[in-house]
N, C-alpha and C positions, 0 to 999 in steps of 0.2 A: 195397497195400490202398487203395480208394479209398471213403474218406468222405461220403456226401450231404447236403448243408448241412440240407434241408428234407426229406427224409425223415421223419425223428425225428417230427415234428409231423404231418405228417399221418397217422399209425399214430396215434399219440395222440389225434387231434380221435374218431374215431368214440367213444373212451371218457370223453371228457371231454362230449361233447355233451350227453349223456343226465342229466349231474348239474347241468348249466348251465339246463336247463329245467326239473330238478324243484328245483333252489336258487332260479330267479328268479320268483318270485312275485309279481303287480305289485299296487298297493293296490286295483287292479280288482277281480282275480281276488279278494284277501282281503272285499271286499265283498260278491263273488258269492258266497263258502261264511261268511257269517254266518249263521248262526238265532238264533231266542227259540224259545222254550216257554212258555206261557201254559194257565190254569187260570181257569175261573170256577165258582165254590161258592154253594152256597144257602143264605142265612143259616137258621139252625135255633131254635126256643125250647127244643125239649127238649135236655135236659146227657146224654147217655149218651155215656159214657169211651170207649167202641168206637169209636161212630160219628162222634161231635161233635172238635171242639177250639176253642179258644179264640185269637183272633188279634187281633192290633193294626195297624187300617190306617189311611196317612196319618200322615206325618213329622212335619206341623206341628201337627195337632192329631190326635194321636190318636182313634180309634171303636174301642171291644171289641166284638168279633162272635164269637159262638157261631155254628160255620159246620159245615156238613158235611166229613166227609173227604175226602171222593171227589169229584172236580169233575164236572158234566156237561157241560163244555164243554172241550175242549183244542188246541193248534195244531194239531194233523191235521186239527179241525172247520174250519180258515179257508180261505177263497177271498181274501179280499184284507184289507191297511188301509193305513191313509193317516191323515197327522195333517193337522185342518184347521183354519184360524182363524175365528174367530168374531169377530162383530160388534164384542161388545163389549171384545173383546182377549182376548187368547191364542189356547187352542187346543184343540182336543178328538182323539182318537183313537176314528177307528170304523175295527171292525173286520167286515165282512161274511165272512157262515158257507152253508156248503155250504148244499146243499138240508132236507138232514135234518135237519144242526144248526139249521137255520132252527125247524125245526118244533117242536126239543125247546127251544130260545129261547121259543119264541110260548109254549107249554104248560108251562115254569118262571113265566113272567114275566106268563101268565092267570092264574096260580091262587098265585101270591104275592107279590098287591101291599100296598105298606107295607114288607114287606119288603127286605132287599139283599141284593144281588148283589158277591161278595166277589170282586176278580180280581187275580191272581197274574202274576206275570212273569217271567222270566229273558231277560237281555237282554248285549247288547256282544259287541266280538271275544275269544270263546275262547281259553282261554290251551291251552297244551299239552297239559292232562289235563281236555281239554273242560271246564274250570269255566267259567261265566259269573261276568263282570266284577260283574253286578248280578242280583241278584235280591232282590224283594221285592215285598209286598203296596203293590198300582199305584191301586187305588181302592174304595170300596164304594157306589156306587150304589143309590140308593131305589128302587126297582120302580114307578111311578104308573100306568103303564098296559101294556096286552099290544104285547109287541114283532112285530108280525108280517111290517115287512121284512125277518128277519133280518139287520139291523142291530145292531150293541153298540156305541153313541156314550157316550165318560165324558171327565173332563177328569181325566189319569192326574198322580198325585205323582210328577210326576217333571219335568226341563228340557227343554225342545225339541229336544235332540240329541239325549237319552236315549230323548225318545218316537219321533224319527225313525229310531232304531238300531233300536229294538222293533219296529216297521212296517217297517221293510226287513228283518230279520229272519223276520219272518212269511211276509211276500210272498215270499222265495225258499225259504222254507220250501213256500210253496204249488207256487210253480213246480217245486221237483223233486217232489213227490207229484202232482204233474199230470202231469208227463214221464212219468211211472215209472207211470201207473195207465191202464188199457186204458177205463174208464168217465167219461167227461166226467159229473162233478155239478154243475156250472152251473146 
């Protein structure tokens, strides 16, 4: 009977290949499938149970905002963000929205100034049962005039990694609904 040294292994590689690529996961690749989820809500004066709730935004000093349930804004609305710094230190997160969302931005933000804009976040690398590391209400901005670049510029509660995870989260969130959609909304 004769024995081949390296036989064995090569039978083996074909079955072994295929878990060697779905085990090695490089920190690339884990960057490329991060997402956020984000919500922007409209502050509300009237209190109905239904439709309203009550929220508390901003860690360091809290604002109570009576907000609508329902956001009009959500990540499927974004085309891009980016955190950027500002003059006079730190840093701001804008986020630029589809065409349409543009529109429903300009027509929130005409016709409720004084008002704020309550926005939501869920953000970091996903643990196994898709929870996000963070979530929580990111800023409420005062409404002062009609946004009609749709542009959404706020300085979010949160640290510069935090906000940079949120924004690259977005962004590949935009790029696979770009891939995957036959309609360029640019």
């Amino acid at each position: 009977m004769i024995i081949r040294r390296f036989g064995f292994n090569i039978y083996l590689l074909p079955l072994l290949l295929p878990l060697l690529i779905a085990g090695c996961r490089t920190e690339a690749g884990k960057i490329r499938h991060q997402y956020s989820a984000f919500t922007v809500h409209m502050e509300t004066q009237g209190d109905k149970k239904d439709s309203t709730k009550l929220v508390s935004v901003v860690r360091s000093s809290p604002v109570l905002l009576n907000i609508e349930k329902e956001p009009f804004l959500n990540e499927s609305m974004v085309k891009s963000a980016k955190v950027m710094d500002v003059p006079q230190g730190g840093f701001v997160l804008q986020i630029e929205f589809t065409r349409s969302a543009s529109l429903t931005l300009e027509q929130y933000s005409a016709r409720s100034m004084g008002k704020r804009f309550a926005i939501y976040g869920e953000f970091g690398q996903q643990t196994v049962h898709n929870v996000f590391p963070h979530s929580r209400w990111l800023a409420a901005p005062v409404i002062d005039r009609r946004i009609s670049n749709g542009a959404l510029v706020f300085t979010p509660d949160a640290d510069r990694k935090e906000a940079e995870d949120f924004a690259l989260g977005l962004n590949n969130l935009a790029r696979v609904r770009k891939s995957r959609s036959y309609i360029d909304e640019d």
